[in-house]
C-alpha positions as a Markdown table, in Angstrom:
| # | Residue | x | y | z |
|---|---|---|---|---|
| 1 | Unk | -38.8 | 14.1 | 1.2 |
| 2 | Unk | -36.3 | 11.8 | -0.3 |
| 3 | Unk | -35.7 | 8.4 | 1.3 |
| 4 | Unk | -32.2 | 7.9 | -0.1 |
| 5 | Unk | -29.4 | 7.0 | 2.5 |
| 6 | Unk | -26.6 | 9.1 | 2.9 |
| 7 | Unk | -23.1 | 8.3 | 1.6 |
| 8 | Unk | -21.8 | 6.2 | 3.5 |
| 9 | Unk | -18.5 | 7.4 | 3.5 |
| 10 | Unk | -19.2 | 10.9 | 3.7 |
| 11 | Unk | -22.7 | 11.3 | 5.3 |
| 12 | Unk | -23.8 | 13.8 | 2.3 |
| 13 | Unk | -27.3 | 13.7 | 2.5 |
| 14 | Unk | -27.9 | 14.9 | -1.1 |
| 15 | Unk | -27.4 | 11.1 | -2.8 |
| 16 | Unk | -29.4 | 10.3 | -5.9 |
| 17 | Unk | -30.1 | 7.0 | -7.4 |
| 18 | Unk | -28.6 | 6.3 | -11.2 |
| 19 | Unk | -28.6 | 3.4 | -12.9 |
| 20 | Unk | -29.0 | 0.8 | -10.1 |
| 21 | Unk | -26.8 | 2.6 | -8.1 |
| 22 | Unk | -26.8 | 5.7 | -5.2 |
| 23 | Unk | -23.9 | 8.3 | -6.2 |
| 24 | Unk | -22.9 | 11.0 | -3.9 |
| 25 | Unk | -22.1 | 14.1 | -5.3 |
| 26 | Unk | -19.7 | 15.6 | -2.8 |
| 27 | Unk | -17.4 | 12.6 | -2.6 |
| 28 | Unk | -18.6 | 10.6 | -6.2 |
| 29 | Unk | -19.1 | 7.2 | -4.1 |
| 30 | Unk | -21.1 | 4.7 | -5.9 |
| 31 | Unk | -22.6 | 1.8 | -4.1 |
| 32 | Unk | -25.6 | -0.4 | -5.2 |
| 33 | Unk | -28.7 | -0.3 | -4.1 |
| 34 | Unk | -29.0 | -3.9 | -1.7 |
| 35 | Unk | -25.5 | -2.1 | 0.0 |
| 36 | Unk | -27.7 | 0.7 | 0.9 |
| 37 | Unk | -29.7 | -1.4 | 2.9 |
| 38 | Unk | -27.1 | -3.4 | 3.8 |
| 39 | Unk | -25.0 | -0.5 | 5.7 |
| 40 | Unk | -22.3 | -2.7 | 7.6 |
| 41 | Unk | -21.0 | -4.9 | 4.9 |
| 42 | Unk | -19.2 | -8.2 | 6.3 |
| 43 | Unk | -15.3 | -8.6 | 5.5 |
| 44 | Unk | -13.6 | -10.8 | 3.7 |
| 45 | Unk | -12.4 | -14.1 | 5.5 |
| 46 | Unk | -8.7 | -15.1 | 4.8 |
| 47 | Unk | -7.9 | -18.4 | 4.6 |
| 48 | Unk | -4.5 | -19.6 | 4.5 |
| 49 | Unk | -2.8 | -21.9 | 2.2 |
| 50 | Unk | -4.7 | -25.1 | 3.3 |
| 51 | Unk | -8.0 | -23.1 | 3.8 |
| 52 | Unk | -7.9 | -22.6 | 7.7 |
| 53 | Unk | -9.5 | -19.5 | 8.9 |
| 54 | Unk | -6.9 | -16.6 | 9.6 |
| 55 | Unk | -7.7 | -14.6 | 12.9 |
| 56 | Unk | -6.1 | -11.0 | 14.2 |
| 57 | Unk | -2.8 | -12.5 | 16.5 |
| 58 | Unk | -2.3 | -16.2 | 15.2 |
| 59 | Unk | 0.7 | -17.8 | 14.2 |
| 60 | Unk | 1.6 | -19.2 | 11.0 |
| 61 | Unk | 4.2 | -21.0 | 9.5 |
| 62 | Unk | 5.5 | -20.7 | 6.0 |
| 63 | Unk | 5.0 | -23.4 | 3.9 |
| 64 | Unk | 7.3 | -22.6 | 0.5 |
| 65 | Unk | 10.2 | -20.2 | 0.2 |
| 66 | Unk | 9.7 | -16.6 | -0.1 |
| 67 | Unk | 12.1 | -14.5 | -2.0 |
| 68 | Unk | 12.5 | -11.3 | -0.5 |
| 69 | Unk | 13.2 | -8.1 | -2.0 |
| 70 | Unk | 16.8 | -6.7 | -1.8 |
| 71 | Unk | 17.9 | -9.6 | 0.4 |
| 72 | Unk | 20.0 | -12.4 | -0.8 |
| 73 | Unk | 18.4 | -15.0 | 0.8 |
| 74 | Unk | 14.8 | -16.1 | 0.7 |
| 75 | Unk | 12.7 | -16.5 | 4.0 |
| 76 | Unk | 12.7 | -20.5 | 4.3 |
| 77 | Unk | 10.0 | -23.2 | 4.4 |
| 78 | Unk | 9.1 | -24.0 | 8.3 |
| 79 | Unk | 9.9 | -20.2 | 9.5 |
| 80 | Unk | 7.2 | -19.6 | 11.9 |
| 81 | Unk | 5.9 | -16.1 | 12.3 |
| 82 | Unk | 3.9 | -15.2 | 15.5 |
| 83 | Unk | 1.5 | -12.5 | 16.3 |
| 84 | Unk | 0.7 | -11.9 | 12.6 |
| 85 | Unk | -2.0 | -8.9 | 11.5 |
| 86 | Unk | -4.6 | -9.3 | 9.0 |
| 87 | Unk | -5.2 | -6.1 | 6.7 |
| 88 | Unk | -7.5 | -5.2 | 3.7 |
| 89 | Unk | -7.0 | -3.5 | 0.7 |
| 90 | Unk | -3.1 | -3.8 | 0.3 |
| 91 | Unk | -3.4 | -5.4 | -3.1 |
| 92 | Unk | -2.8 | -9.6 | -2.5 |
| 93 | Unk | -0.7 | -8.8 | 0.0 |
| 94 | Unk | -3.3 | -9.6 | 3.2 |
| 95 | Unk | -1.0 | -10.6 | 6.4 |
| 96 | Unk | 1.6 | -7.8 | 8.2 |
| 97 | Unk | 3.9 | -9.8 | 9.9 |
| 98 | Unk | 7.5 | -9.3 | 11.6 |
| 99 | Unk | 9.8 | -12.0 | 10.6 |
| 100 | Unk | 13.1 | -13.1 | 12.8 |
| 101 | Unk | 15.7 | -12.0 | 10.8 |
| 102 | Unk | 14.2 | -10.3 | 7.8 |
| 103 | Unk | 12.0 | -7.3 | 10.0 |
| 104 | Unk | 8.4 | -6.8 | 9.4 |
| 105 | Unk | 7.1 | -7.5 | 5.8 |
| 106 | Unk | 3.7 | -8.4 | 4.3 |
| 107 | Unk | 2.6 | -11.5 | 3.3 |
| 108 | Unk | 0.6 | -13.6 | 1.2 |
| 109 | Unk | -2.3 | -16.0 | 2.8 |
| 110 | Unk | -1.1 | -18.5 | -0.4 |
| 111 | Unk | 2.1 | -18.5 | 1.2 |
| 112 | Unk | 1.4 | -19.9 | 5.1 |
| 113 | Unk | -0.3 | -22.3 | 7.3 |
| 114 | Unk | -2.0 | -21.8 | 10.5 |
| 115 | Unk | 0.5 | -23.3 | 13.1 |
């Protein structure tokens, strides 16, 4: 039959190739051709402000002030933040952290050190 993969995100086994590309018609995902083979794609690393590798559960400390939405005062240079989370896809916002004082908030990596 057909050796096209199926969707990856939807396992539709009716993908076609077009242009360079395998399209799904059930969901419309698009992915090239060297993903196809390459099912498990590796993630991103994020590296904080002085290009130290971020992990799951590290602490960081901040390393310029942060002005915080609807609050009157920014979170300070030198707060530390512990147990931080790394997530994907939230625009450049990549860290979800809880801050003493200000609750839990995302962060940028531009914006802390590994401590």
């Amino acid at each position: 039959m057909d050796d096209t993969p199926p969707c990856p995100q939807c396992s539709c086994e009716f993908t076609y190739e077009l242009s360079g590309l395998f399209v799904c018609p059930e969901c419309a995902h698009e992915w090239s051709v060297q993903a196809g083979d390459d099912a498990a794609e590796a993630t991103p690393v994020i590296r904080d402000a002085v290009g130290n590798v971020l992990a799951d559960g590290d602490s960081v400390t901040i390393v310029k002030d942060v002005k915080v939405k609807g609050s009157s005062q920014p979170i300070k240079v030198g707060t530390k933040v512990r147990d931080i989370r790394l997530v994907q896809g939230v625009g450049d916002h990549d860290i979800d952290a809880k801050v003493d004082g200000f609750g839990p908030m995302m962060l940028k990596s531009s914006v802390v050190k590994k401590a």
